[in-house]
C-alpha positions in Angstrom: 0.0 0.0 0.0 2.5 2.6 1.1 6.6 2.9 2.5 7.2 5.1 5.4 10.6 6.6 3.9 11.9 8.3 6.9 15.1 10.0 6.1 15.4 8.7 2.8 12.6 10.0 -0.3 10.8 13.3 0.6 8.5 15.1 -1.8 9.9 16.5 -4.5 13.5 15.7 -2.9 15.8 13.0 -1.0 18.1 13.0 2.1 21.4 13.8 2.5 24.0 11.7 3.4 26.9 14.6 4.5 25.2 15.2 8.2 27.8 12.4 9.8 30.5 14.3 8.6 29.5 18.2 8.6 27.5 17.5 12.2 29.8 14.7 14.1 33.2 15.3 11.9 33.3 11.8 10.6 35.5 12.8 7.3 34.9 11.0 4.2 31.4 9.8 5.5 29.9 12.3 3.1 30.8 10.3 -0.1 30.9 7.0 1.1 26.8 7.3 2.6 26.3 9.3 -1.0 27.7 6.3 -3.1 25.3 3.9 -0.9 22.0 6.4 -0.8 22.6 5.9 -5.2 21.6 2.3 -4.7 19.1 2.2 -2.4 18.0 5.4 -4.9 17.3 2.6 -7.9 15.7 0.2 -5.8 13.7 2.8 -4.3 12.7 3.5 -8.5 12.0 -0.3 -9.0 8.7 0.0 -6.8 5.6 0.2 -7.9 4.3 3.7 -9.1 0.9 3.0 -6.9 2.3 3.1 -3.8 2.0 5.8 -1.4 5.4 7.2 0.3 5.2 9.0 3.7 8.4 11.2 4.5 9.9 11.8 7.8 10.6 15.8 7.4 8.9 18.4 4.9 9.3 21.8 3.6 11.9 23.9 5.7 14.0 21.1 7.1 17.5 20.9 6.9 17.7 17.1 5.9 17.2 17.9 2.6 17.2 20.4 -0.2 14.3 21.9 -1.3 11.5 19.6 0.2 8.2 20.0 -0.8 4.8 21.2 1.1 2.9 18.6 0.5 3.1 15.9 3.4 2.7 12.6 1.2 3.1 11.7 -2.5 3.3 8.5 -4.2 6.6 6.5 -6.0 5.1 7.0 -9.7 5.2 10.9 -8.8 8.8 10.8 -7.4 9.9 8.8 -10.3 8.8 11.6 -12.7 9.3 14.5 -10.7 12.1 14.3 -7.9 14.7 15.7 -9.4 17.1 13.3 -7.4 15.4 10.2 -8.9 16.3 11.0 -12.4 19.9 10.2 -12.4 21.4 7.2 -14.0 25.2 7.7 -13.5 26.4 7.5 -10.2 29.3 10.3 -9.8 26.7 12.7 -11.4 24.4 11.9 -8.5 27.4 12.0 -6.2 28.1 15.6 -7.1 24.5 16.5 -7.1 23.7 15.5 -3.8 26.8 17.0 -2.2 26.2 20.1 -3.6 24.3 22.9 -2.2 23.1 21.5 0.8 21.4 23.7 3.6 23.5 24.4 6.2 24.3 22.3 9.2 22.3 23.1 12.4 24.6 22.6 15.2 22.2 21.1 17.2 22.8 18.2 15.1 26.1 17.5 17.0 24.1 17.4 20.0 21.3 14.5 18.4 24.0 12.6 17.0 25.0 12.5 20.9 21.5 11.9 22.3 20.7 8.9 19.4 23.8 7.6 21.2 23.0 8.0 24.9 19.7 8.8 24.6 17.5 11.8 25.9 17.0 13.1 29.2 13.7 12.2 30.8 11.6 15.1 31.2 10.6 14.2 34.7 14.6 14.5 35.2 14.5 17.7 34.1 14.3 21.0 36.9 11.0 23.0 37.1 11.2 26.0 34.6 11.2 29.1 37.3 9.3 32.4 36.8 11.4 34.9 38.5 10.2 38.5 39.1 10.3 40.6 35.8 13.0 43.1 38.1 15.9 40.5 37.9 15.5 40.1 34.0 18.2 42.9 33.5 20.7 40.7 35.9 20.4 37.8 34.2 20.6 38.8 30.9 24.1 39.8 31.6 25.0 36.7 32.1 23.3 34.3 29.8 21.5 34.6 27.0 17.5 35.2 27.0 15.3 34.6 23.8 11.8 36.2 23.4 9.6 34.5 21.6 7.4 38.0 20.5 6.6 38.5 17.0 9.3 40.5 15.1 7.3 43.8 14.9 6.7 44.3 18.5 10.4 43.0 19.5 11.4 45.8 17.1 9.2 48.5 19.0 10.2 47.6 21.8 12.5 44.9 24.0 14.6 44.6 27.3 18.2 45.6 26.3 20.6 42.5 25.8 17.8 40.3 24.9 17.4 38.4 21.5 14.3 37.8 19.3 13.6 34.2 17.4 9.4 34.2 17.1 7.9 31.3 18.4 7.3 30.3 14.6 10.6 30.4 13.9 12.5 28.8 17.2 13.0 25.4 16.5 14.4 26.3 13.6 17.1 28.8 14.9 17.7 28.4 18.5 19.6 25.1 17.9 22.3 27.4 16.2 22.4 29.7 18.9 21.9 28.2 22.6 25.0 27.1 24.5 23.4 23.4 25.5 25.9 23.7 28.2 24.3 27.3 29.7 21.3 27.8 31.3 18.8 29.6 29.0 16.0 32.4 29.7 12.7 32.8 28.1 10.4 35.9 28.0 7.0 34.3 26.9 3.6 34.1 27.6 2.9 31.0 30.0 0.2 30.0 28.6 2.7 29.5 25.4 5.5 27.6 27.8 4.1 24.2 28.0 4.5 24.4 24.1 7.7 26.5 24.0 9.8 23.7 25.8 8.1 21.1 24.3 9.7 22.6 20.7 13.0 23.3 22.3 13.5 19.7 24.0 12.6 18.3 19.9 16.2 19.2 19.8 17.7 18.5 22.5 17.4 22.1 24.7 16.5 20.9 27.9 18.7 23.8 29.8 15.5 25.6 30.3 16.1 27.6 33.7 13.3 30.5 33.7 10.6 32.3 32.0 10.0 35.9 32.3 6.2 36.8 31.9 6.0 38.8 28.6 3.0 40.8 30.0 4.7 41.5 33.5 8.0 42.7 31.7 5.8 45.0 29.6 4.3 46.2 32.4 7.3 46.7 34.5 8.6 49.2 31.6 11.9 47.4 31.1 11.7 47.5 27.3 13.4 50.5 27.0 14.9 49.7 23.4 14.2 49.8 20.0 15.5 49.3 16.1 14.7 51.0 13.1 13.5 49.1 9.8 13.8 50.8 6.9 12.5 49.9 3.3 15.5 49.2 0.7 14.3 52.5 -1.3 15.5 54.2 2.1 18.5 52.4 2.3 20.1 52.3 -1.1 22.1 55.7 -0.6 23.4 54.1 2.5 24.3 50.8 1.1 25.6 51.8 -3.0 27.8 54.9 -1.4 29.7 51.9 1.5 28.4 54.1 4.4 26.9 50.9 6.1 27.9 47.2 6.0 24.9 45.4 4.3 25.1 41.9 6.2 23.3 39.0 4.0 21.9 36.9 6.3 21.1 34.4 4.0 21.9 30.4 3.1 25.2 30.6 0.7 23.2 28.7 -2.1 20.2 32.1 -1.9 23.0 34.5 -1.9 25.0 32.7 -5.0 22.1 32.7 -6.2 22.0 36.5 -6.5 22.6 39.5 -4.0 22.9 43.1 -3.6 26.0 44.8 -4.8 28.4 45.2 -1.7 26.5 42.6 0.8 28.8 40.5 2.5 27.4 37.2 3.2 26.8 36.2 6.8 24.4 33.1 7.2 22.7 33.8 10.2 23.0 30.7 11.6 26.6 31.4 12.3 26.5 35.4 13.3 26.5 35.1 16.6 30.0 33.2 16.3 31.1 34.9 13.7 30.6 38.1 15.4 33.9 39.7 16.4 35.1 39.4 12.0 32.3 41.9 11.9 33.9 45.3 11.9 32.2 48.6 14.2 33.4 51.8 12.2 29.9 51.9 10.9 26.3 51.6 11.2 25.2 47.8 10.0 21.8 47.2 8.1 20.6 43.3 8.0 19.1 42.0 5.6 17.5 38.5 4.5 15.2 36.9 1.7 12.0 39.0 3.2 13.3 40.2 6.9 12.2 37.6 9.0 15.5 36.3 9.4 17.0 39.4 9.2 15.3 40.5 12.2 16.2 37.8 14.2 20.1 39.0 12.8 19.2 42.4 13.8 18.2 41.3 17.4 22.0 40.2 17.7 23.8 42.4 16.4 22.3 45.0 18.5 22.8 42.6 21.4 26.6 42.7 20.6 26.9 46.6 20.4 26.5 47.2 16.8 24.5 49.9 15.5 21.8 48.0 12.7 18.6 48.4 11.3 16.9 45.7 9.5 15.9 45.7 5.8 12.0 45.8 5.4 10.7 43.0 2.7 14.9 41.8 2.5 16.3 40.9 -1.4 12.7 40.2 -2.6 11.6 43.6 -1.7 14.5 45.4 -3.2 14.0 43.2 -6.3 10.5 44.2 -6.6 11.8 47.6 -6.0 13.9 47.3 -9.8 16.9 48.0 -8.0 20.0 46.3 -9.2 21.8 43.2 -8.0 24.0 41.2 -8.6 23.5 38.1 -10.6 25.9 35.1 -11.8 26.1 34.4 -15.4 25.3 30.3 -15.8 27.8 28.1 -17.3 26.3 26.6 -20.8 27.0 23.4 -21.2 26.9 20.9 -23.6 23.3 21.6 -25.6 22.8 24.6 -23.9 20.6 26.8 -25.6 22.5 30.2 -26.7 
């Protein structure tokens, strides 16, 4: 009837076999697991078309590239239209599935640790306190605290030192920023807690230590700070004369893909370690694909000192816009059309 495909055959894509070694450091893994995931690609391809496949992961994970919306599809449709299926030469499939890969979580460390081990039980785990919203100042100095508020109000206003990932988007980033080894701080609604750890212990965050009510820390009138966002219109002066650094927060493969002249690329995931090669002498302006990630950039940057506004709408706004970028010229090939 059907084949639950796990991490193998999603929609429209298939799984990557480079996590042992980008994740757990296990070099030459990459090629060897891409050399074995071609085989178990053709039989995958002698199964019948009528049965229905049922993928692990779907659009926006990382185990993959480019995996569709959709949460089931069947083998006759992967045959025709996953563009992984379609290759009959092995090295070609090799270099395809190597290349342009999202980029690691580093959470993914930390699973590869907890398949080993396995996980923590949750009755192990401390209570989550809920200090008074005066000591959120203190303790921001010495860890870090993520609030979960939607980018627009965090922009209006936010405790200083504080960073911003949206609930929406948290599982997704705060793997590449939490210190598993530090205790971490939330500022949330509790109603939304329960759910909130539930997402964070998904990947392996169980360092949990307090929640700050949002409403109380409103209310107590320690959001004392702000950041601009700006439309690209605004900032094109700023960014075609060099008086800011535009900082493209991007995944390499969007940014190769085309960017705005003078962007240096800085995938978000890695800004808050990659940090201190950012330089100070002048204001910083963020940007992403439509500034949700960019806002999230923002957040730290500010965090770290620098003075950054965040791009309103990102690269598709400024496209939309007509203003130039920067695009690479394709390589024609061998029946490419001229």
């Amino acid at each position: 009837m059907g084949i639950f495909t796990g991490d193998f055959v999603f929609v429209g894509s298939i799984g990557r076999p480079d996590l042992l070694e980008t994740a757990a450091g296990v070099v030459g893994s990459a090629e060897i697991g891409a050399r074995q995931l071609y085989h178990s690609m053709r039989k995958f391809r002698d199964l019948p078309d009528h049965m229905q496949v049922w993928p692990a992961h779907g659009a926006g994970s990382a185990c993959g590239k480019g995996l569709g919306a959709i949460p089931s599809s069947t083998v006759g449709y992967e045959k025709l239209f996953n563009p992984a299926l379609q290759f009959d030469n092995e090295q070609k499939f090799v270099d395809y599935i190597l290349a342009d890969q999202p980029e690691t979580p580093f959470y993914f460390a930390e699973m590869k640790r907890v398949n080993k081990v396995g996980p923590e039980l949750v009755r192990n785990l401390a209570p989550v306190k809920s200090p008074a919203a005066e000591l959120l100042p203190k303790i921001v100095e010495k860890g870090l605290t993520i609030d979960v508020s939607p980018a627009a109000e965090f922009a209006a206003a936010h405790v200083p030192g504080t960073i911003n990932v949206p609930l929406n988007m948290l599982v997704q980033w705060a793997g590449f920023f939490v210190d598993y080894q530090q205790p971490l701080h939330l500022v949330a609604e509790p109603s939304a807690l329960p759910e909130i750890l539930k997402r964070l212990r998904s990947i392996g965050i169980d360092n949990v230590c307090g929640s700050f009510d949002a409403s109380a820390v409103q209310a107590s009138g320690l959001r004392t700070e702000s950041y601009r966002s700006e439309t690209p219109q605004q900032l094109r002066p700023q960014i075609e004369s060099g008086a800011v650094t535009l900082l493209d927060v991007r995944a390499a493969t969007e940014y190769q893909a085309g960017h705005i002249a003078r962007a240096q690329h800085r995938f978000l995931g890695k800004l808050l370690r990659e940090m201190k090669d950012i330089h100070r002498s002048q204001p910083v302006v963020a940007q992403c694909q439509a500034g949700g990630r960019s806002a999230i950039a923002t957040s730290l940057l500010q965090r770290a000192g620098y003075r950054v506004t965040n791009m309103q709408g990102g690269y598709q706004a400024w496209v939309k816009a007509g203003l130039p970028v920067e695009v690479p010229t394709p390589t024609c090939g061998a029946g490419c059309a001229t």
